[in-house]
C-alpha positions, 0 to 999 in steps of 0.5 A: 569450504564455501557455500558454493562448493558445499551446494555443488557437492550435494547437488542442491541450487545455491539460492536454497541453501541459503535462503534455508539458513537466512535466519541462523546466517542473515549474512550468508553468501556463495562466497562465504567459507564455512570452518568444519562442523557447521551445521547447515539446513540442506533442502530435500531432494524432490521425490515426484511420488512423495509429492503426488501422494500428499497432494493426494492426501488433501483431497477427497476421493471419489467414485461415480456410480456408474449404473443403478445398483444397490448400496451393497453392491456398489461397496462390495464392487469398490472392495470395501464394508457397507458400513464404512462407506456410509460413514464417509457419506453422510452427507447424502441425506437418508442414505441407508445400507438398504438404498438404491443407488441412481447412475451418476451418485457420487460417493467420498471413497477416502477422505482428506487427512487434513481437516479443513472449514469451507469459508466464503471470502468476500471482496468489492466487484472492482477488486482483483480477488487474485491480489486481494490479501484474505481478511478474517474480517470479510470471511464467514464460516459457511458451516456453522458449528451447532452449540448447546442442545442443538449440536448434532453431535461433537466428537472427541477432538471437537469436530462437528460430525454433522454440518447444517443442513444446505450445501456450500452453494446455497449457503453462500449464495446469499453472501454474494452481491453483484455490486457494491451496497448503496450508502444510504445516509440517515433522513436528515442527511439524505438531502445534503448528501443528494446535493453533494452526489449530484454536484460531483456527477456534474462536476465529472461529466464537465471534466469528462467533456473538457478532456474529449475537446481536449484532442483533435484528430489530424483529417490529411498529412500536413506540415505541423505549422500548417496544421497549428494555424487551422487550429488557431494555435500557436505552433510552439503552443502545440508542440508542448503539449504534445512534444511527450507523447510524440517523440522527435516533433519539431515545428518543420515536421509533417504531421501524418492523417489520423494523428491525435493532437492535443489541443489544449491541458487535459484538466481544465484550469481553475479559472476557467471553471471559476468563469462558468460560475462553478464552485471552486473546488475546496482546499486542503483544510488542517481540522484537527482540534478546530471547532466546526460547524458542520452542514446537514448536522442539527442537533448541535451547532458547534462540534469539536474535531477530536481526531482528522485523517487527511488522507480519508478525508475523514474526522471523528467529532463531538458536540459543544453546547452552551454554558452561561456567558463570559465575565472577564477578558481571556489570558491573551488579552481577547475580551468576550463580556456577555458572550456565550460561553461553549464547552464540551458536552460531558462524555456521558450524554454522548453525541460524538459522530464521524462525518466527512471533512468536506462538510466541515466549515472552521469557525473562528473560535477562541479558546479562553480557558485551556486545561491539558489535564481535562478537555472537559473544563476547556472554554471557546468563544465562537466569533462566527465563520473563519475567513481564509488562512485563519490562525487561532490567538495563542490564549495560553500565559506565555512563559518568561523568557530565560536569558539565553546565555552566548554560547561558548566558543569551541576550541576544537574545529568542526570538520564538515560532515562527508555525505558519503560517510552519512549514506552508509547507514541510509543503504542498511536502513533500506535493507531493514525495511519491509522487504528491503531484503529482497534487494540486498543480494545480486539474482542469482538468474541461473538458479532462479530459471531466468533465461533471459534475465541478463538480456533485459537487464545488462547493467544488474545493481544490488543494495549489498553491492552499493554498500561494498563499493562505498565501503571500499571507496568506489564512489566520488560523491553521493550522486554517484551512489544514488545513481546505483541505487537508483540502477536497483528500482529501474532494474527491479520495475524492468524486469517484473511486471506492473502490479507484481509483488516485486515491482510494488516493493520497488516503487515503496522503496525508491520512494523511501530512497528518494526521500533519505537521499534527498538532504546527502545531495544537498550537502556540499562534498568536502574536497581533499583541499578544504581546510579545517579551523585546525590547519589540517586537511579533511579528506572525503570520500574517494572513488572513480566509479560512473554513476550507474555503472555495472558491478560484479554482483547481480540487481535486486529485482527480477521477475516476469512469470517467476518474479526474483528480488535479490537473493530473497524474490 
Protein backbone atom coordinates (compact mmCIF):
# COMPACT_ATOMS: atom_id res chain seq x y z
CA UNK A 1 0.00 0.00 0.00
CA UNK A 2 1.12 3.77 -0.30
CA UNK A 3 2.33 6.16 2.43
CA UNK A 4 -0.83 7.92 1.93
CA UNK A 5 -2.86 5.12 2.73
CA UNK A 6 -1.07 3.62 5.51
CA UNK A 7 -1.13 7.60 7.20
CA UNK A 8 -4.90 7.21 6.94
CA UNK A 9 -5.57 3.97 8.11
CA UNK A 10 -3.75 4.72 11.35
CA UNK A 11 -4.97 8.28 11.43
CA UNK A 12 -1.74 9.84 11.79
CA UNK A 13 -0.67 13.34 9.30
CA UNK A 14 1.49 12.31 6.39
CA UNK A 15 4.05 14.67 6.91
CA UNK A 16 5.06 12.98 10.27
CA UNK A 17 5.22 9.57 9.00
CA UNK A 18 7.47 10.57 6.80
CA UNK A 19 9.51 12.90 8.19
CA UNK A 20 9.93 9.71 11.30
CA UNK A 21 11.28 7.69 8.42
CA UNK A 22 13.62 10.41 6.45
CA UNK A 23 16.80 9.01 7.79
CA UNK A 24 16.14 5.14 6.98
CA UNK A 25 13.86 6.48 3.50
CA UNK A 26 15.60 9.86 2.58
CA UNK A 27 13.38 9.24 -0.72
CA UNK A 28 10.03 8.58 0.91
CA UNK A 29 6.76 10.40 -0.39
CA UNK A 30 2.83 9.88 0.01
CA UNK A 31 3.09 8.07 -3.25
CA UNK A 32 5.52 5.95 -2.90
CA UNK A 33 4.07 1.97 -2.36
CA UNK A 34 5.59 0.03 0.23
CA UNK A 35 5.78 -4.08 -0.37
CA UNK A 36 4.68 -6.07 2.72
CA UNK A 37 6.76 -6.33 5.90
CA UNK A 38 8.29 -2.83 5.83
CA UNK A 39 8.63 -1.68 8.87
CA UNK A 40 7.90 2.16 9.32
CA UNK A 41 8.37 4.58 12.36
CA UNK A 42 4.38 5.72 13.46
CA UNK A 43 4.28 8.81 15.53
CA UNK A 44 2.19 8.31 19.09
CA UNK A 45 -0.75 9.36 19.39
CA UNK A 46 -0.89 12.60 21.72
CA UNK A 47 -2.23 11.80 25.16
CA UNK A 48 -2.93 15.61 26.71
CA UNK A 49 -2.43 13.86 30.28
CA UNK A 50 0.67 12.14 29.48
CA UNK A 51 1.88 15.28 28.29
CA UNK A 52 0.75 17.65 31.37
CA UNK A 53 2.33 15.00 33.65
CA UNK A 54 5.87 15.50 31.95
CA UNK A 55 5.87 18.89 31.72
CA UNK A 56 4.96 18.52 35.24
CA UNK A 57 7.59 16.64 36.08
CA UNK A 58 10.48 19.24 34.95
CA UNK A 59 9.40 21.76 37.15
CA UNK A 60 9.47 22.04 40.88
CA UNK A 61 6.35 22.26 43.03
CA UNK A 62 5.75 24.56 45.34
CA UNK A 63 3.64 25.61 48.39
CA UNK A 64 3.03 29.30 50.16
CA UNK A 65 2.71 29.34 53.55
CA UNK A 66 -0.12 30.90 53.97
CA UNK A 67 -0.46 32.02 57.58
CA UNK A 68 2.49 32.01 60.40
CA UNK A 69 2.88 28.34 61.67
CA UNK A 70 5.54 26.15 62.71
CA UNK A 71 7.39 23.91 60.47
CA UNK A 72 5.80 20.70 61.87
CA UNK A 73 2.70 21.96 61.43
CA UNK A 74 2.84 23.22 57.97
CA UNK A 75 4.47 19.44 56.79
CA UNK A 76 1.98 17.69 58.66
CA UNK A 77 -0.86 19.93 56.95
CA UNK A 78 0.74 19.36 53.44
CA UNK A 79 0.78 15.41 54.55
CA UNK A 80 4.25 14.76 54.37
CA UNK A 81 7.69 13.96 57.20
CA UNK A 82 9.30 17.07 58.60
CA UNK A 83 12.13 15.84 57.78
CA UNK A 84 11.65 15.46 54.10
CA UNK A 85 10.45 18.48 53.58
CA UNK A 86 13.53 20.17 55.12
CA UNK A 87 15.87 18.08 52.61
CA UNK A 88 14.12 19.51 49.81
CA UNK A 89 14.43 22.97 51.13
CA UNK A 90 17.85 23.53 52.03
CA UNK A 91 18.06 26.35 50.34
CA UNK A 92 16.24 28.38 53.03
CA UNK A 93 19.51 29.32 55.01
CA UNK A 94 19.10 27.86 59.00
CA UNK A 95 16.02 26.31 58.45
CA UNK A 96 15.28 23.65 61.34
CA UNK A 97 12.42 21.45 62.21
CA UNK A 98 11.83 23.49 65.19
CA UNK A 99 11.46 27.06 62.90
CA UNK A 100 9.06 29.30 62.52
CA UNK A 101 7.43 29.71 59.55
CA UNK A 102 6.44 33.43 58.35
CA UNK A 103 3.19 33.87 56.00
CA UNK A 104 4.19 34.15 52.33
CA UNK A 105 7.48 31.39 52.66
CA UNK A 106 7.61 29.49 49.75
CA UNK A 107 8.61 25.89 50.10
CA UNK A 108 9.77 23.14 47.23
CA UNK A 109 7.14 20.31 47.73
CA UNK A 110 8.49 18.15 44.80
CA UNK A 111 11.36 18.51 42.99
CA UNK A 112 11.98 18.17 39.06
CA UNK A 113 13.32 14.88 37.90
CA UNK A 114 15.68 16.22 35.70
CA UNK A 115 18.50 17.85 36.79
CA UNK A 116 19.55 20.76 35.54
CA UNK A 117 22.63 23.94 36.03
CA UNK A 118 21.17 27.55 36.21
CA UNK A 119 23.61 29.54 33.56
CA UNK A 120 23.60 32.98 32.43
CA UNK A 121 23.84 33.60 28.68
CA UNK A 122 24.96 36.64 27.49
CA UNK A 123 24.71 38.73 24.44
CA UNK A 124 25.46 42.33 22.73
CA UNK A 125 22.52 45.07 23.67
CA UNK A 126 21.56 45.43 20.13
CA UNK A 127 21.17 41.87 19.65
CA UNK A 128 17.94 39.99 19.42
CA UNK A 129 18.25 37.18 22.35
CA UNK A 130 15.02 35.68 20.36
CA UNK A 131 17.37 34.64 17.23
CA UNK A 132 20.65 34.50 19.15
CA UNK A 133 21.95 31.14 18.77
CA UNK A 134 23.12 30.02 22.73
CA UNK A 135 27.46 29.93 22.67
CA UNK A 136 29.20 27.82 25.56
CA UNK A 137 31.54 30.49 24.83
CA UNK A 138 29.50 33.45 26.21
CA UNK A 139 27.34 31.22 28.97
CA UNK A 140 28.72 31.11 32.86
CA UNK A 141 27.73 28.60 35.50
CA UNK A 142 25.90 30.80 37.99
CA UNK A 143 26.41 27.80 40.61
CA UNK A 144 29.92 26.99 40.86
CA UNK A 145 30.90 23.41 41.78
CA UNK A 146 33.01 23.64 45.10
CA UNK A 147 36.42 21.38 44.67
CA UNK A 148 38.75 20.05 46.78
CA UNK A 149 38.40 20.48 50.92
CA UNK A 150 36.24 23.15 50.17
CA UNK A 151 33.49 21.18 48.47
CA UNK A 152 30.41 21.03 50.57
CA UNK A 153 29.39 17.97 49.82
CA UNK A 154 29.22 15.68 46.34
CA UNK A 155 26.85 12.88 46.21
CA UNK A 156 27.35 9.54 44.49
CA UNK A 157 26.19 10.58 41.20
CA UNK A 158 28.65 13.83 41.65
CA UNK A 159 25.99 16.33 42.26
CA UNK A 160 26.63 19.14 44.21
CA UNK A 161 24.30 18.98 47.26
CA UNK A 162 25.01 22.11 48.52
CA UNK A 163 25.22 25.36 45.96
CA UNK A 164 27.25 28.49 46.98
CA UNK A 165 26.01 30.80 48.98
CA UNK A 166 23.56 33.95 46.85
CA UNK A 167 20.56 33.32 44.76
CA UNK A 168 20.59 33.36 40.56
CA UNK A 169 19.72 37.02 40.83
CA UNK A 170 22.56 38.39 42.81
CA UNK A 171 24.96 35.97 41.02
CA UNK A 172 24.41 36.98 37.74
CA UNK A 173 23.73 40.74 38.31
CA UNK A 174 27.43 41.39 38.01
CA UNK A 175 27.63 39.56 34.51
CA UNK A 176 24.91 42.22 33.23
CA UNK A 177 26.01 45.11 31.34
CA UNK A 178 23.57 47.73 29.87
CA UNK A 179 25.87 48.62 26.80
CA UNK A 180 28.52 47.12 25.12
CA UNK A 181 32.14 47.43 26.81
CA UNK A 182 34.42 50.65 25.36
CA UNK A 183 37.47 49.32 23.38
CA UNK A 184 40.05 50.57 25.06
CA UNK A 185 43.50 50.79 22.89
CA UNK A 186 47.05 50.45 24.57
CA UNK A 187 48.62 54.13 25.34
CA UNK A 188 50.61 54.45 22.35
CA UNK A 189 47.63 53.52 20.07
CA UNK A 190 45.01 55.53 21.91
CA UNK A 191 45.83 58.79 19.81
CA UNK A 192 46.05 57.23 16.48
CA UNK A 193 42.85 55.28 17.19
CA UNK A 194 41.01 58.86 18.79
CA UNK A 195 41.80 60.28 15.39
CA UNK A 196 40.56 57.26 13.61
CA UNK A 197 37.20 57.47 15.89
CA UNK A 198 36.82 61.07 15.21
CA UNK A 199 37.13 61.31 11.51
CA UNK A 200 34.51 58.49 11.36
CA UNK A 201 32.14 60.70 13.61
CA UNK A 202 32.70 63.54 11.15
CA UNK A 203 32.50 61.49 8.28
CA UNK A 204 28.98 60.12 9.36
CA UNK A 205 27.47 63.22 10.76
CA UNK A 206 28.47 64.51 6.84
CA UNK A 207 26.62 61.65 5.46
CA UNK A 208 23.77 61.96 7.72
CA UNK A 209 23.29 65.57 6.57
CA UNK A 210 23.73 65.17 3.01
CA UNK A 211 20.91 62.41 3.18
CA UNK A 212 18.17 65.06 5.07
CA UNK A 213 19.03 67.62 2.05
CA UNK A 214 18.56 64.77 0.00
CA UNK A 215 14.54 65.39 0.16
CA UNK A 216 12.04 68.04 -0.31
CA UNK A 217 8.97 67.89 1.19
CA UNK A 218 6.12 69.33 -1.89
CA UNK A 219 4.36 72.69 0.39
CA UNK A 220 0.84 72.71 -2.34
CA UNK A 221 -0.42 70.36 -5.30
CA UNK A 222 1.38 71.24 -8.52
CA UNK A 223 2.06 70.02 -12.00
CA UNK A 224 5.92 67.79 -11.47
CA UNK A 225 7.18 69.89 -14.20
CA UNK A 226 6.19 72.88 -12.11
CA UNK A 227 7.46 71.60 -9.07
CA UNK A 228 11.03 70.46 -10.86
CA UNK A 229 11.72 74.17 -11.97
CA UNK A 230 11.08 75.69 -8.61
CA UNK A 231 13.75 73.37 -7.57
CA UNK A 232 15.92 74.18 -10.39
CA UNK A 233 15.73 70.63 -11.73
CA UNK A 234 15.54 68.95 -14.63
CA UNK A 235 12.26 67.25 -14.72
CA UNK A 236 13.49 64.03 -16.16
CA UNK A 237 16.37 64.42 -13.64
CA UNK A 238 13.87 64.30 -10.93
CA UNK A 239 11.45 61.70 -12.13
CA UNK A 240 14.66 59.34 -11.94
CA UNK A 241 15.52 59.36 -8.97
CA UNK A 242 12.19 59.18 -7.70
CA UNK A 243 10.28 56.91 -10.70
CA UNK A 244 10.98 53.68 -7.92
CA UNK A 245 9.57 54.91 -5.01
CA UNK A 246 6.60 56.71 -6.63
CA UNK A 247 5.07 54.05 -8.66
CA UNK A 248 3.27 55.48 -12.49
CA UNK A 249 5.15 59.20 -12.27
CA UNK A 250 5.29 60.75 -15.35
CA UNK A 251 6.68 64.17 -16.56
CA UNK A 252 2.60 65.38 -17.10
CA UNK A 253 1.70 64.01 -13.69
CA UNK A 254 0.29 66.54 -10.83
CA UNK A 255 2.28 65.99 -7.93
CA UNK A 256 -0.14 66.11 -4.24
CA UNK A 257 0.96 68.61 -1.09
CA UNK A 258 3.25 66.68 1.39
CA UNK A 259 5.03 64.67 -1.16
CA UNK A 260 8.66 63.89 -0.57
CA UNK A 261 10.84 64.16 -3.43
CA UNK A 262 14.14 63.20 -3.69
CA UNK A 263 16.28 65.81 -4.87
CA UNK A 264 19.31 64.49 -5.37
CA UNK A 265 21.48 60.59 -4.97
CA UNK A 266 21.28 59.70 -1.16
CA UNK A 267 25.29 59.07 -1.00
CA UNK A 268 27.13 61.89 -1.72
CA UNK A 269 29.27 61.32 -4.86
CA UNK A 270 33.15 61.14 -4.53
CA UNK A 271 33.88 64.06 -6.04
CA UNK A 272 31.99 66.02 -4.07
CA UNK A 273 33.76 64.94 -0.91
CA UNK A 274 37.06 65.28 -2.75
CA UNK A 275 36.02 69.06 -3.60
CA UNK A 276 35.29 69.59 0.38
CA UNK A 277 38.69 68.62 0.79
CA UNK A 278 37.76 65.44 2.80
CA UNK A 279 40.21 62.32 2.64
CA UNK A 280 38.95 60.03 0.17
CA UNK A 281 37.91 56.92 1.27
CA UNK A 282 40.43 53.91 1.02
CA UNK A 283 40.28 51.23 -1.44
CA UNK A 284 39.95 47.61 -0.88
CA UNK A 285 43.72 46.76 -0.25
CA UNK A 286 44.95 42.65 -1.07
CA UNK A 287 47.48 42.41 2.18
CA UNK A 288 48.21 38.98 2.13
CA UNK A 289 52.16 38.17 2.36
CA UNK A 290 52.85 42.05 1.82
CA UNK A 291 55.38 43.80 3.78
CA UNK A 292 53.45 47.05 5.82
CA UNK A 293 54.06 49.58 7.42
CA UNK A 294 51.82 49.98 9.88
CA UNK A 295 50.66 53.54 11.84
CA UNK A 296 50.60 53.87 15.62
CA UNK A 297 53.06 50.54 15.57
CA UNK A 298 56.64 51.59 16.89
CA UNK A 299 58.31 49.07 17.96
CA UNK A 300 59.22 48.21 14.47
CA UNK A 301 59.13 49.73 11.21
CA UNK A 302 58.40 46.84 8.53
CA UNK A 303 55.95 44.09 9.57
CA UNK A 304 54.96 41.16 7.28
CA UNK A 305 51.38 40.31 6.83
CA UNK A 306 50.83 36.42 7.66
CA UNK A 307 47.19 36.07 7.47
CA UNK A 308 44.31 39.12 5.87
CA UNK A 309 40.72 38.59 6.27
CA UNK A 310 39.12 40.91 3.84
CA UNK A 311 35.76 40.59 5.19
CA UNK A 312 37.05 41.68 8.73
CA UNK A 313 39.19 43.88 7.60
CA UNK A 314 41.26 42.23 9.89
CA UNK A 315 45.47 40.87 9.66
CA UNK A 316 47.71 38.92 11.82
CA UNK A 317 51.44 40.43 11.42
CA UNK A 318 54.80 39.86 12.69
CA UNK A 319 58.05 42.00 12.69
CA UNK A 320 60.97 42.15 10.11
CA UNK A 321 64.22 43.66 11.40
CA UNK A 322 67.18 44.45 9.82
CA UNK A 323 70.28 41.96 9.26
CA UNK A 324 73.43 43.43 7.29
CA UNK A 325 73.09 45.11 3.71
CA UNK A 326 73.00 43.08 0.30
CA UNK A 327 75.91 42.11 -1.77
CA UNK A 328 74.95 40.66 -5.17
CA UNK A 329 71.90 41.61 -7.40
CA UNK A 330 68.67 39.36 -7.03
CA UNK A 331 67.65 36.33 -9.43
CA UNK A 332 65.51 38.74 -11.45
CA UNK A 333 67.86 41.06 -12.32
CA UNK A 334 66.73 43.74 -9.39
CA UNK A 335 70.36 45.26 -7.96
CA UNK A 336 70.14 46.36 -4.01
CA UNK A 337 74.29 46.65 -3.32
CA UNK A 338 74.82 48.30 0.13
CA UNK A 339 71.03 48.30 0.82
CA UNK A 340 69.62 47.20 4.12
CA UNK A 341 68.78 43.70 4.27
CA UNK A 342 65.06 42.78 6.20
CA UNK A 343 64.07 39.23 7.23
CA UNK A 344 61.71 37.76 9.75
CA UNK A 345 62.19 38.28 13.53
CA UNK A 346 62.93 34.67 14.69
CA UNK A 347 59.71 33.37 16.07
CA UNK A 348 61.13 32.79 19.55
CA UNK A 349 61.53 36.60 20.36
CA UNK A 350 58.17 36.78 19.21
CA UNK A 351 56.38 40.31 18.42
CA UNK A 352 53.23 38.98 15.97
CA UNK A 353 50.22 41.49 16.80
CA UNK A 354 46.62 41.67 14.92
CA UNK A 355 46.08 45.04 13.73
CA UNK A 356 42.98 46.43 11.63
CA UNK A 357 43.88 46.75 7.98
CA UNK A 358 43.06 50.03 7.49
CA UNK A 359 46.27 51.08 9.49
CA UNK A 360 48.41 49.22 6.96
CA UNK A 361 50.19 51.05 4.32
CA UNK A 362 51.88 48.52 1.37
CA UNK A 363 55.33 49.15 0.80
CA UNK A 364 57.39 48.48 -2.04
CA UNK A 365 59.31 45.31 -1.11
CA UNK A 366 61.35 42.96 -3.12
CA UNK A 367 61.75 39.65 -2.11
CA UNK A 368 65.22 38.75 -2.99
CA UNK A 369 65.78 35.39 -1.63
CA UNK A 370 62.60 33.16 -1.16
CA UNK A 371 62.65 29.92 0.47
CA UNK A 372 59.30 27.75 0.56
CA UNK A 373 60.73 25.34 3.16
CA UNK A 374 61.56 28.27 5.68
CA UNK A 375 59.96 31.79 5.71
CA UNK A 376 62.60 32.56 8.29
CA UNK A 377 65.66 32.66 5.33
CA UNK A 378 63.34 35.00 3.15
CA UNK A 379 65.15 38.35 2.31
CA UNK A 380 63.26 41.89 1.40
CA UNK A 381 64.29 45.12 0.03
CA UNK A 382 62.07 47.44 1.22
CA UNK A 383 62.27 50.55 -1.56
CA UNK A 384 59.81 52.87 0.33
CA UNK A 385 56.09 53.44 0.27
CA UNK A 386 54.17 51.45 -2.95
CA UNK A 387 52.24 53.78 -5.28
CA UNK A 388 48.84 52.63 -6.47
CA UNK A 389 48.28 49.35 -8.33
CA UNK A 390 51.84 48.33 -7.24
CA UNK A 391 52.59 44.67 -8.71
CA UNK A 392 55.68 42.95 -6.85
CA UNK A 393 58.98 41.74 -9.39
CA UNK A 394 58.63 38.00 -9.75
CA UNK A 395 62.25 37.11 -8.06
CA UNK A 396 62.05 33.50 -8.44
CA UNK A 397 64.49 31.73 -11.48
CA UNK A 398 61.78 31.27 -13.81
CA UNK A 399 61.85 27.61 -15.27
CA UNK A 400 62.42 26.51 -19.07
CA UNK A 401 59.78 26.42 -21.11
CA UNK A 402 58.98 22.92 -22.31
CA UNK A 403 58.21 22.79 -25.86
CA UNK A 404 54.52 22.41 -26.13
CA UNK A 405 53.71 19.90 -28.38
CA UNK A 406 50.75 20.79 -31.34
CA UNK A 407 47.93 18.77 -29.90
CA UNK A 408 46.58 15.93 -31.89
CA UNK A 409 43.77 16.30 -34.07
CA UNK A 410 40.61 14.21 -32.55
CA UNK A 411 38.72 11.96 -35.06
CA UNK A 412 35.80 12.06 -33.06
CA UNK A 413 33.33 15.00 -32.95
CA UNK A 414 32.63 17.16 -29.78
CA UNK A 415 28.95 17.32 -29.43
CA UNK A 416 28.12 20.83 -27.53
CA UNK A 417 27.57 20.45 -24.08
CA UNK A 418 23.39 20.66 -23.60
CA UNK A 419 22.84 23.00 -20.35
CA UNK A 420 19.89 21.22 -19.75
CA UNK A 421 21.76 18.18 -19.15
CA UNK A 422 24.29 20.02 -16.86
CA UNK A 423 21.53 21.55 -14.15
CA UNK A 424 20.47 18.39 -13.45
CA UNK A 425 23.28 17.77 -10.99
CA UNK A 426 23.07 21.73 -10.09
CA UNK A 427 19.07 20.81 -8.53
CA UNK A 428 20.70 17.80 -6.38
CA UNK A 429 23.76 19.84 -5.06
CA UNK A 430 20.84 22.64 -4.11
CA UNK A 431 19.26 19.65 -2.28
CA UNK A 432 22.59 18.65 -0.59
CA UNK A 433 23.08 21.81 0.72
CA UNK A 434 22.39 23.36 4.23
CA UNK A 435 18.78 22.91 4.22
CA UNK A 436 18.24 22.64 0.79
CA UNK A 437 15.83 19.84 2.04
CA UNK A 438 13.53 21.96 3.26
CA UNK A 439 12.79 22.49 -0.48
CA UNK A 440 13.16 19.56 -1.90
CA UNK A 441 9.18 18.45 -1.29
CA UNK A 442 6.00 20.46 -2.24
CA UNK A 443 4.21 21.75 1.51
CA UNK A 444 1.93 19.81 2.44
CA UNK A 445 -0.37 23.09 3.45
CA UNK A 446 -3.15 20.81 4.83
CA UNK A 447 -1.26 18.81 7.12
CA UNK A 448 0.83 21.81 8.45
CA UNK A 449 -2.31 23.77 9.42
CA UNK A 450 -2.20 26.49 6.77
CA UNK A 451 -5.07 27.77 5.60
CA UNK A 452 -4.55 30.14 3.70
CA UNK A 453 -1.21 29.04 2.23
CA UNK A 454 -2.86 28.34 -1.41
CA UNK A 455 -4.18 31.94 -1.22
CA UNK A 456 -0.91 33.68 -1.08
CA UNK A 457 0.88 31.39 -3.13
CA UNK A 458 -1.24 30.38 -6.15
CA UNK A 459 1.70 29.14 -8.40
CA UNK A 460 3.80 26.55 -5.45
CA UNK A 461 7.28 25.29 -6.85
CA UNK A 462 9.59 22.60 -5.23
CA UNK A 463 13.20 21.53 -5.93
CA UNK A 464 11.84 17.95 -6.15
CA UNK A 465 9.40 18.86 -8.67
CA UNK A 466 12.02 21.08 -10.81
CA UNK A 467 14.12 17.91 -11.03
CA UNK A 468 11.09 15.55 -12.27
CA UNK A 469 9.90 18.09 -14.85
CA UNK A 470 13.79 18.16 -16.40
CA UNK A 471 13.91 14.72 -16.21
CA UNK A 472 10.83 14.00 -17.86
CA UNK A 473 11.62 16.74 -20.81
CA UNK A 474 9.43 19.68 -19.58
CA UNK A 475 11.51 22.54 -20.15
CA UNK A 476 12.81 24.03 -23.50
CA UNK A 477 16.01 25.70 -22.23
CA UNK A 478 17.69 26.35 -19.16
CA UNK A 479 15.78 29.76 -18.44
CA UNK A 480 12.81 28.13 -18.36
CA UNK A 481 14.01 26.04 -15.29
CA UNK A 482 15.58 28.85 -13.66
CA UNK A 483 12.66 30.32 -14.04
CA UNK A 484 10.85 27.37 -11.44
CA UNK A 485 13.66 27.69 -9.52
CA UNK A 486 13.33 30.86 -8.95
CA UNK A 487 9.24 30.38 -8.27
CA UNK A 488 10.74 28.37 -4.79
CA UNK A 489 12.62 31.65 -3.38
CA UNK A 490 10.01 34.06 -4.22
CA UNK A 491 7.33 31.57 -2.91
CA UNK A 492 9.33 30.68 0.26
CA UNK A 493 10.23 34.69 1.11
CA UNK A 494 6.22 35.55 0.36
CA UNK A 495 4.91 33.44 2.71
CA UNK A 496 7.31 33.67 5.62
CA UNK A 497 8.24 36.49 7.42
CA UNK A 498 11.45 38.50 7.24
CA UNK A 499 13.87 37.37 9.43
CA UNK A 500 12.45 33.75 10.10
CA UNK A 501 14.49 30.68 9.51
CA UNK A 502 13.01 29.75 6.44
CA UNK A 503 12.98 33.07 4.48
CA UNK A 504 16.71 33.12 5.67
CA UNK A 505 17.46 29.52 4.05
CA UNK A 506 15.74 30.98 0.96
CA UNK A 507 17.91 34.05 0.59
CA UNK A 508 21.19 31.53 1.06
CA UNK A 509 20.26 29.55 -1.61
CA UNK A 510 18.73 31.66 -4.23
CA UNK A 511 21.97 33.28 -3.78
CA UNK A 512 23.70 29.88 -4.33
CA UNK A 513 21.18 29.15 -7.20
CA UNK A 514 22.20 32.47 -8.52
CA UNK A 515 25.46 31.54 -8.71
CA UNK A 516 25.58 28.03 -10.41
CA UNK A 517 22.87 29.08 -12.64
CA UNK A 518 24.91 31.92 -13.92
CA UNK A 519 27.63 29.72 -16.51
CA UNK A 520 24.15 27.25 -17.91
CA UNK A 521 22.34 30.71 -19.34
CA UNK A 522 25.55 31.70 -20.71
CA UNK A 523 26.12 28.64 -22.74
CA UNK A 524 24.16 28.37 -26.27
CA UNK A 525 21.21 25.76 -26.42
CA UNK A 526 21.75 23.29 -28.86
CA UNK A 527 18.91 23.13 -31.13
CA UNK A 528 17.50 19.67 -32.92
CA UNK A 529 19.04 21.32 -36.34
CA UNK A 530 22.66 21.82 -35.27
CA UNK A 531 25.06 19.47 -36.70
CA UNK A 532 28.05 17.64 -35.48
CA UNK A 533 31.69 16.97 -37.20
CA UNK A 534 30.23 13.44 -37.81
CA UNK A 535 27.16 14.64 -39.92
CA UNK A 536 24.73 13.90 -37.34
CA UNK A 537 22.19 15.72 -35.40
CA UNK A 538 22.49 16.49 -31.91
CA UNK A 539 19.35 16.78 -30.09
CA UNK A 540 18.97 18.82 -26.76
CA UNK A 541 16.60 18.92 -24.33
CA UNK A 542 12.90 19.32 -25.31
CA UNK A 543 9.84 20.73 -23.55
CA UNK A 544 7.03 23.42 -23.68
CA UNK A 545 6.93 24.32 -20.21
CA UNK A 546 6.48 28.50 -19.30
CA UNK A 547 8.95 29.50 -17.00
CA UNK A 548 7.30 29.40 -13.95
CA UNK A 549 4.56 27.62 -14.48
CA UNK A 550 2.77 25.95 -11.79
CA UNK A 551 3.15 22.02 -11.03
CA UNK A 552 1.31 19.23 -9.47
CA UNK A 553 3.83 19.35 -6.41
CA UNK A 554 3.62 21.92 -3.99
CA UNK A 555 6.62 25.18 -3.31
CA UNK A 556 9.44 24.76 -0.67
CA UNK A 557 8.89 27.50 1.75
CA UNK A 558 5.87 28.45 3.62
CA UNK A 559 5.41 30.00 6.99
CA UNK A 560 3.70 32.84 8.72
CA UNK A 561 3.42 32.11 12.69
CA UNK A 562 4.13 28.20 11.56
CA UNK A 563 7.12 28.73 9.11
CA UNK A 564 6.75 25.44 6.52
CA UNK A 565 9.94 24.47 3.75
CA UNK A 566 8.92 21.83 1.58
CA UNK A 567 8.32 18.65 3.12
CA UNK A 568 10.93 19.31 6.10
CA UNK A 569 9.74 23.33 7.36
Amino acid sequence: ETVAQIAVRLGVPLFDLIFLNRAKLPRLSGEDRLKRDTRLLVPAPVDVQAVRAGSASMRDEWHTVAADMSFKDCARGLGMEPRELLRLNTHIKGLQVSSELLQGTRLILRQSAHEAEEYCHWTFPEDDPANAEPSYMMARRLRRRPTGASAAGVGESGMVLESIEGDTLRASRPLMLEERPAVRPSGKRAAFIQAIEDAKAAADERARAWRDSAWHVVQEDAPFKKTAEGLGMDPKELRALNADRIKGLQLSAWVKKDTWLQIKPLDEPEEAILAAGLPKPPPLLHLVNRVVAIDGEDDYSYWYVLTYLPDLQWCRVAPLEQRGVFAKPAPCGHVADGRPRWMLVPEEIGGEVDVGAGRCHIMEAIEMVKTRANADTEEWDIVGRAPPGWVEAQCAKAAKPKKAKPPKPSSKPVAPLDPLAAAAPVIEQLIRMKNGDIFAEPVDWEALGLPDYPTVVPRPMDLGTVLKRLKSGAYASVADLAADVELIWSNAMAYNQDGSFVYKAAVTLRAAASKKFAPLLALPHPSSGDQAADGKGYQGGVGGAQAGGSSAGGEAGAGGEEEAGGGGG
